[in-house]
C-alpha positions in Angstrom: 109.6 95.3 160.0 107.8 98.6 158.9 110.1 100.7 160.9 113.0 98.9 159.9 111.9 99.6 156.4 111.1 103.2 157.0 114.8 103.3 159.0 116.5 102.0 155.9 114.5 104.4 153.3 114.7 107.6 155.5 118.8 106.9 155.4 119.2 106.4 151.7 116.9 109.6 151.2 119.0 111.8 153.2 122.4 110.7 152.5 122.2 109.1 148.2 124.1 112.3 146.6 121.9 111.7 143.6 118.9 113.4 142.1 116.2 115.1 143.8 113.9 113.5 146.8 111.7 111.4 144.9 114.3 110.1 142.6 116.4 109.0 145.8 112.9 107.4 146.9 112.8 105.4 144.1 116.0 104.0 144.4 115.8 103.3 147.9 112.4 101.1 147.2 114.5 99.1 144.3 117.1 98.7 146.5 115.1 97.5 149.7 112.8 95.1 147.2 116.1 93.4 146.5 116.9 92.5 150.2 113.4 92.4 151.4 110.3 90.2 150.9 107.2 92.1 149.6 105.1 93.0 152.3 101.4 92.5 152.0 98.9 94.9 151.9 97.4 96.6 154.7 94.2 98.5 154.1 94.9 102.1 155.4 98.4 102.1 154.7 101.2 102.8 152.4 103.3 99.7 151.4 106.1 99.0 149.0 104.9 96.7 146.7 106.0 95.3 143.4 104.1 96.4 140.2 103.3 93.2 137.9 105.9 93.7 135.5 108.9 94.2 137.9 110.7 96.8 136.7 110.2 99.6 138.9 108.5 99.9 142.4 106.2 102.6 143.8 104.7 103.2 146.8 101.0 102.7 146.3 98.5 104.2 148.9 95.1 102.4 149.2 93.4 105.8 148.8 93.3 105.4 144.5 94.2 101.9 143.3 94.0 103.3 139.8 97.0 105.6 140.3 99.4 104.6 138.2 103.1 103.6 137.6 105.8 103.9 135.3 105.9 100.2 134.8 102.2 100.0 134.0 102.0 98.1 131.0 100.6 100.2 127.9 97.4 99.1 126.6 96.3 97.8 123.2 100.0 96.3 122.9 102.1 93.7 124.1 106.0 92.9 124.0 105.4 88.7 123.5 102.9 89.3 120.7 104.8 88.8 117.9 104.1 89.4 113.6 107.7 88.4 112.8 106.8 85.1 111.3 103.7 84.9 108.4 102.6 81.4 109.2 100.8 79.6 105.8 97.5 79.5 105.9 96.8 75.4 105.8 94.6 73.1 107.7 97.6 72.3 110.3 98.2 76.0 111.4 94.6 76.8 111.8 93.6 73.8 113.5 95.9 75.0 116.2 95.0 78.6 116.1 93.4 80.6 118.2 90.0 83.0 116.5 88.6 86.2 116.7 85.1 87.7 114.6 84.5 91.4 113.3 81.9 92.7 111.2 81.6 95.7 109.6 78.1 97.6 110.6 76.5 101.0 111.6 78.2 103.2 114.6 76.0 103.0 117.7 75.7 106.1 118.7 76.2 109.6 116.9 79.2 110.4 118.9 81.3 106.8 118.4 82.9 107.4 114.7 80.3 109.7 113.7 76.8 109.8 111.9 74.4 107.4 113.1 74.7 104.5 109.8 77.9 105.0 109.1 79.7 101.6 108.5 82.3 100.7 111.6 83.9 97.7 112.8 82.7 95.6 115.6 84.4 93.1 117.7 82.7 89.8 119.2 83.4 89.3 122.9 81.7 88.4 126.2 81.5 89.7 129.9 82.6 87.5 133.3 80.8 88.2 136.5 82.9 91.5 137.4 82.3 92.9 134.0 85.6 93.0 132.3 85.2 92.1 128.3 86.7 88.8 127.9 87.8 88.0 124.2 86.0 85.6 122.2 88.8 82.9 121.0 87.1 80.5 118.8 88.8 77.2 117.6 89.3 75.9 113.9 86.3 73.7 114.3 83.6 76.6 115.4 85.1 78.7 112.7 83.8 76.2 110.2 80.6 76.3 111.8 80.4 79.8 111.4 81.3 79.9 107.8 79.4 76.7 106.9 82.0 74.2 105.2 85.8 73.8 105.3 84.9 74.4 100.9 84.0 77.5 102.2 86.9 78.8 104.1 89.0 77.6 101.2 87.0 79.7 99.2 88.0 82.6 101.7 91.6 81.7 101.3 91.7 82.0 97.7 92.3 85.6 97.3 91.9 84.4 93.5 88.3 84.3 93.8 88.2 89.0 94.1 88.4 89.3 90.9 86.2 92.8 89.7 85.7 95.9 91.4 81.8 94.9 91.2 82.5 92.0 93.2 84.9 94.2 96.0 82.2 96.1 96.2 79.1 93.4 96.7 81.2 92.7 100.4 84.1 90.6 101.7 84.8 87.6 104.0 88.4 87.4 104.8 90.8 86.0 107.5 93.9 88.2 108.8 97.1 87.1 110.4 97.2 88.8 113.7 100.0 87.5 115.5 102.1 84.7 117.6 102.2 84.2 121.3 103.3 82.0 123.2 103.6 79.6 120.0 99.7 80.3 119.6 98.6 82.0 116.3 95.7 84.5 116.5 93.6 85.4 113.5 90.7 87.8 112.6 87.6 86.5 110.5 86.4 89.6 108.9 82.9 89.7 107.6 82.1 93.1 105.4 78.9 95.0 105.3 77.6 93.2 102.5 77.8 89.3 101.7 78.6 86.7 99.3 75.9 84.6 99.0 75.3 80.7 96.8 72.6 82.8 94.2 75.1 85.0 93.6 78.4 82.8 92.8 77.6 78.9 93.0 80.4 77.7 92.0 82.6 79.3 95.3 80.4 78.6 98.1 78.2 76.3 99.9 74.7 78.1 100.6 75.0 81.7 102.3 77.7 82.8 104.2 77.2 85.7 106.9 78.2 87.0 109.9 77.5 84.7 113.0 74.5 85.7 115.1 74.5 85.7 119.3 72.7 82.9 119.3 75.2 80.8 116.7 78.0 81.8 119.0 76.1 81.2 122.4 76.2 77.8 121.0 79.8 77.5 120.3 82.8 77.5 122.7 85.3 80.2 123.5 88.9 79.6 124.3 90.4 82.0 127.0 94.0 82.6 126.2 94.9 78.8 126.2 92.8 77.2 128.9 90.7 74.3 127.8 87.6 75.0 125.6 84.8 76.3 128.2 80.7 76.7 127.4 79.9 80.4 126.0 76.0 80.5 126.8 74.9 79.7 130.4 73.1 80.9 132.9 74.5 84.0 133.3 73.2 86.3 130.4 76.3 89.0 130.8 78.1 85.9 129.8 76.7 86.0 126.4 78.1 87.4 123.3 78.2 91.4 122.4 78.8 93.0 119.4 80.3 96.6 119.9 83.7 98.4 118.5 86.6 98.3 120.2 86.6 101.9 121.5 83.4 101.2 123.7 85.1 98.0 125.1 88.7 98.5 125.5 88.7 100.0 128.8 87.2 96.7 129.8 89.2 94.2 128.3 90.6 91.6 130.8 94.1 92.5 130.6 96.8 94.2 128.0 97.7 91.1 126.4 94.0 90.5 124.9 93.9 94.1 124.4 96.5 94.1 122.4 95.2 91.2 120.3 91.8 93.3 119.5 93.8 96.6 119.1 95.9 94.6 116.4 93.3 93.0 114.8 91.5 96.1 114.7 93.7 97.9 113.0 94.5 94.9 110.2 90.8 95.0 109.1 90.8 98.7 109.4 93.7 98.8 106.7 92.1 96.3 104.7 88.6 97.6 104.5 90.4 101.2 103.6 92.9 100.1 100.9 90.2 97.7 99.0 91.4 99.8 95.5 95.2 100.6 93.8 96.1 104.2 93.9 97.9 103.9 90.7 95.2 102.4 88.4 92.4 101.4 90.6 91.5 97.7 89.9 91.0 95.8 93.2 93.8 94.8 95.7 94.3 91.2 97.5 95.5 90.5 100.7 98.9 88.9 100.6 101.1 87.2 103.7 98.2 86.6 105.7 96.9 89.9 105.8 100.4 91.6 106.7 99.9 93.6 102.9 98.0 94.1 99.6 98.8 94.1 96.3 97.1 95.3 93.6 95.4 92.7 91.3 96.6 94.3 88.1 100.2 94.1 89.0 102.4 93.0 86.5 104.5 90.2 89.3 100.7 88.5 88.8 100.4 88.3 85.3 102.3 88.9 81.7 98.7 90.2 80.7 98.6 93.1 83.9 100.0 96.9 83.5 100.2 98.2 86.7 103.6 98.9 88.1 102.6 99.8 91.9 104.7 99.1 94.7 104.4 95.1 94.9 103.3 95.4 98.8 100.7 97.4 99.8 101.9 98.2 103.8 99.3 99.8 106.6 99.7 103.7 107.2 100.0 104.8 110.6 99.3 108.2 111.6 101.5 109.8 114.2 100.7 112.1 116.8 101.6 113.8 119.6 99.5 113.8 122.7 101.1 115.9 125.5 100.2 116.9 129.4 101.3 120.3 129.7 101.3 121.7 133.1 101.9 125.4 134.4 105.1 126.6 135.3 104.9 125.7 139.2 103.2 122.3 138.1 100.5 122.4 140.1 98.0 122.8 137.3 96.8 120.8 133.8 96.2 121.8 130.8 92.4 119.8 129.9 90.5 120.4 127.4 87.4 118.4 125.7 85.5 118.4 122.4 82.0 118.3 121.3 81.4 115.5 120.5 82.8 113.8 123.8 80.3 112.5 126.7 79.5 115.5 129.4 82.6 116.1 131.8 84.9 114.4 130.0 88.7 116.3 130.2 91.7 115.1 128.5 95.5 116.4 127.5 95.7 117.8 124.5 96.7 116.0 121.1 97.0 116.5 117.3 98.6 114.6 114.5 102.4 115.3 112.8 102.8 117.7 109.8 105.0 117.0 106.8 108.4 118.6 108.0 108.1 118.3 111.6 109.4 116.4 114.7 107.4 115.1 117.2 108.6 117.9 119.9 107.0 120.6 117.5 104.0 118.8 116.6 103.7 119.1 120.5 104.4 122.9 121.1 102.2 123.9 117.6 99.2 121.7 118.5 99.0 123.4 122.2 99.6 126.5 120.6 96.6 126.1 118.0 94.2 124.9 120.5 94.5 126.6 123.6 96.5 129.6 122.9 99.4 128.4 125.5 103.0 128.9 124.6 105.1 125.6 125.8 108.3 125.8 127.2 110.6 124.3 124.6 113.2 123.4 127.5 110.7 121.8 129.6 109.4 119.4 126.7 110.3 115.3 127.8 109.0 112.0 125.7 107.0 110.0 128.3 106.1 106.8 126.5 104.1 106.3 123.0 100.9 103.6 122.5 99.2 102.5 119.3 96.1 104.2 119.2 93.8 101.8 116.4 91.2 104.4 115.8 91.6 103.6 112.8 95.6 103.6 112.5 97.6 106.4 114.7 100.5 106.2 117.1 100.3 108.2 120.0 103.7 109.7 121.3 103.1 111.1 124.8 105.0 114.1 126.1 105.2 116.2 129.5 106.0 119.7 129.0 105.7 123.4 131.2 104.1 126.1 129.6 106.1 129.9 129.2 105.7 131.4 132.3 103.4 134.7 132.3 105.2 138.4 130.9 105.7 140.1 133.8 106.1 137.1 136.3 109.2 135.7 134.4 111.6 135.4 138.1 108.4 134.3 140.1 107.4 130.4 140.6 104.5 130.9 142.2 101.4 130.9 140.7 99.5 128.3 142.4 96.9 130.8 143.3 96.1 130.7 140.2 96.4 134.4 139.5 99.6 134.2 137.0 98.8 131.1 134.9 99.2 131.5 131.1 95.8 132.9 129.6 93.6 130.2 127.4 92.0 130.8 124.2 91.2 128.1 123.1 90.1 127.5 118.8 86.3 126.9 119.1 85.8 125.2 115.9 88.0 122.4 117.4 87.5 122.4 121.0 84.1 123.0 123.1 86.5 123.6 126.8 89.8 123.9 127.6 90.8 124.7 131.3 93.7 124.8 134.0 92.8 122.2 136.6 94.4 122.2 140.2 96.0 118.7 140.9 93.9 118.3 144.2 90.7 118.7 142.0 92.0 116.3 139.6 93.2 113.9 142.6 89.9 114.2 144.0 88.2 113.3 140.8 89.7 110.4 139.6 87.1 107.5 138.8 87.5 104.0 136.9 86.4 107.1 133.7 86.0 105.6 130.2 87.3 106.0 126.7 84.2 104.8 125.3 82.6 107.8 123.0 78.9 106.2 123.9 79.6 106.9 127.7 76.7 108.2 130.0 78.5 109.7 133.0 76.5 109.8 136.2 76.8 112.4 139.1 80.4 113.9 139.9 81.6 112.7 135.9 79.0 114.8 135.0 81.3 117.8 136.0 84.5 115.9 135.4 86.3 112.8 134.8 89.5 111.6 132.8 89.4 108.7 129.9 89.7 105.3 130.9 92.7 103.0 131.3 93.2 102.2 127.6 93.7 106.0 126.7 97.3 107.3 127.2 95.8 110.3 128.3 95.1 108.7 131.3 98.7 107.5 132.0 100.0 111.0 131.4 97.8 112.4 134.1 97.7 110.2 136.8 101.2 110.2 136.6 101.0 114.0 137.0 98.7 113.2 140.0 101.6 111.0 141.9 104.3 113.7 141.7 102.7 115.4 145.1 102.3 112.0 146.7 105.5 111.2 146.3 107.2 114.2 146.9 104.9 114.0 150.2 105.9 110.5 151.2 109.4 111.4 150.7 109.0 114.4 152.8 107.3 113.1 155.4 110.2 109.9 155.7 112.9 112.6 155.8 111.5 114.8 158.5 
């Protein structure tokens, strides 16, 4: 069957009149995946296989598992989670939804969000056996434990109960609308820094209400996805519950879908913890439609007594930016750089956020320009794929692009040698490296990495390694990476 398969590919690369080697490789392995049966894998060799959404097939060498597709799902989103719909917040939604807990507290390192007590938001979870973060779902019932009393989480509800800027600032509890999928609502319990307690307003809440503690969730039970409720504490300690933010987990997370779910709630209680004021005459704001918006409490839709005139929906801002993987003109090199703050080793593409005035495509060639010195070829500049980025609230667009080839070597492609690449000088207020790496260095270097800004690298990372799976960064180069497998495989069927 293999050289049947081989037979078949070898003729569609050599006689397909469209597009260049790999292209017509990519159509012969759609084309064959129709007919065929998937093979399975064999350890040692190359197979055809079927990435897990089905859109597009590769062929996947058991050298680098992690080398990815263009059909690999982005992280920290997902296409069936849904915020179309703003449920109401009564007993018979929540009873059937599904629970997440975040507390605001101080970072955990001085390079994760910066100064060591500097208030950030952390996410609940737990580890299996093979250390992936699994989310912590908690049912209606456990919630209510957590809080104390169902006159409790009514009093959470009530967005009529923030009523001074004395009281905004004394803390907040508060429950966000994250989403729908697969006819299952998610939800955020927010806990602030600071706490409403019964001394200081009896008449709203039964004794003190705080964030939950390890061992009150250890107790509880955790619902993965929608599987039947399932014992949190056992046995196995990695099994118990951690507190950390997002960042320092998301490479870990058990799949995109409850990446996405964290990434979205993370980003709702960053907007909410950031907007707690109005802009135009600064009482407090509520939360309004579940947590999709604010609105200021002053407004004058609330009350023939209120003044202020502000926009009656206070939306989230997202920040834009453009993170790009700019090679050298042959290809054959990346443009890395890192920053300071970053754990030892680690490399990444380039980035920066869009100006008032620009498009996305100059936001790429200026940022390049402004951090490394490198000219970009304007011709050579192609949107890859963008990813919401919830630290706290950006979008990140990802482009490819050449740089200008070198004065002097304009009619020349060859500079693998490394002797005509485009000179670096890199701004050292904003970046501590920034280099031209070889794609068999890179290739040779490619570990599981991590995104995580508390990372210790051990041995090889030390020198060099590439964010982890949640960063687009890492899509953009590994994608890089395959362009001389494939344009090897595709030689080597054709000869």
């Amino acid at each position: 069957m293999h050289t049947s398969i081989k037979t078949l590919i070898s003729s569609w690369v050599l006689f397909y009149p469209y597009g260049p080697p790999r292209q017509r490789l990519l159509h012969a392995q759609a084309f064959l995946m129709v007919l065929l049966p998937t093979p399975k894998s064999t350890t040692g060799n190359s197979i055809i296989h079927s990435s897990s959404s089905g859109r597009l097939f590769d062929v996947i060498t058991s050298k680098d598992q992690e080398i990815t597709s263009d059909s690999d799902p982005t992280w920290f989103t997902d296409d069936d989670l849904t915020r179309s719909k703003v449920p109401k917040l009564d007993v018979t939604v929540l009873s059937s939804s599904r629970f997440l807990i975040a507390q605001e507290s101080e970072v955990p390192c001085s390079s994760s969000g910066g100064r060591v007590g500097k208030k950030i938001i952390k996410h609940w979870y737990h580890q299996d056996k093979d250390d992936r973060a699994m989310p912590l779902f908690l049912i209606y019932d456990d919630i209510l434990k957590v809080v104390g009393s169902e006159k409790n989480m009514e009093w959470i509800l009530s967005s009529k109960d923030v009523k001074s800027s004395s009281q905004e600032e004394a803390g907040d509890i508060q429950l966000f609308w994250i989403g729908e999928r697969h006819h299952v609502n998610y939800f955020v319990l927010y806990f602030g820094y600071e706490y409403f307690s019964s001394k200081d307003s009896t008449s709203h809440v039964d004794g003190i209400i705080g964030p939950p503690t390890r061992e009150t969730l250890s107790s509880l039970c955790y619902v993965p996805n929608n599987q039947a409720q399932q014992p949190l504490g056992n046995n196995n300690n990695n099994n118990n519950p951690h507190l950390a933010p997002l960042r320092e987990f998301g490479d870990k997370i058990s799949s995109p879908e409850n990446a996405a779910i964290y990434s979205t709630a993370n980003g709702l209680v960053e907007f909410h913890r950031s907007h707690k004021f109005c802009s135009y005459c600064g009482s407090p704001t509520l939360a309004t439609k579940a947590g999709s918006s604010r609105i200021c409490s002053n407004h004058i839709s609330l009350s023939d007594h209120n003044s202020c005139r502000s926009p009656t929906s206070i939306y989230p801002r997202i920040d834009v930016a453009s993170i790009m993987l700019i090679t050298s003109p042959c290809e054959n090199y990346a443009l890395l750089g890192r920053k300071k703050s970053w754990p030892k080793g680690r490399y990444s593409t380039l980035a920066g956020f869009l100006e008032i005035g620009e498009t996305m495509e100059q936001c790429c060639v200026r940022e390049t320009l402004e951090e490394s010195g490198v000219h970009v070829d304007r011709s050579s500049l192609r949107f890859v794929k963008s990813q919401p980025w919830p630290f706290p609230r950006s979008l990140m667009t990802g482009f490819r692009a050449r740089a200008k080839k070198v004065s002097g070597n304009e009619e020349s492609d060859d500079d693998d040698d490394g002797r005509h690449l485009p000179v670096i000088a890199f701004d050292k207020e904003e970046m501590e490296d920034v280099r031209w790496f070889h794609r068999s260095y890179v290739a040779k270097r490619i570990t599981e990495g991590s995104t995580a800004l508390c990372y210790k690298p051990m041995g090889e990372e030390e020198e060099f390694h590439i964010p982890g799976k949640s960063s687009l960064a890492r899509f953009l180069i590994l994608q890089w990476v395959r362009e001389e497998e494939q344009d090897a495989t595709a030689a080597t069927i054709t000869s």
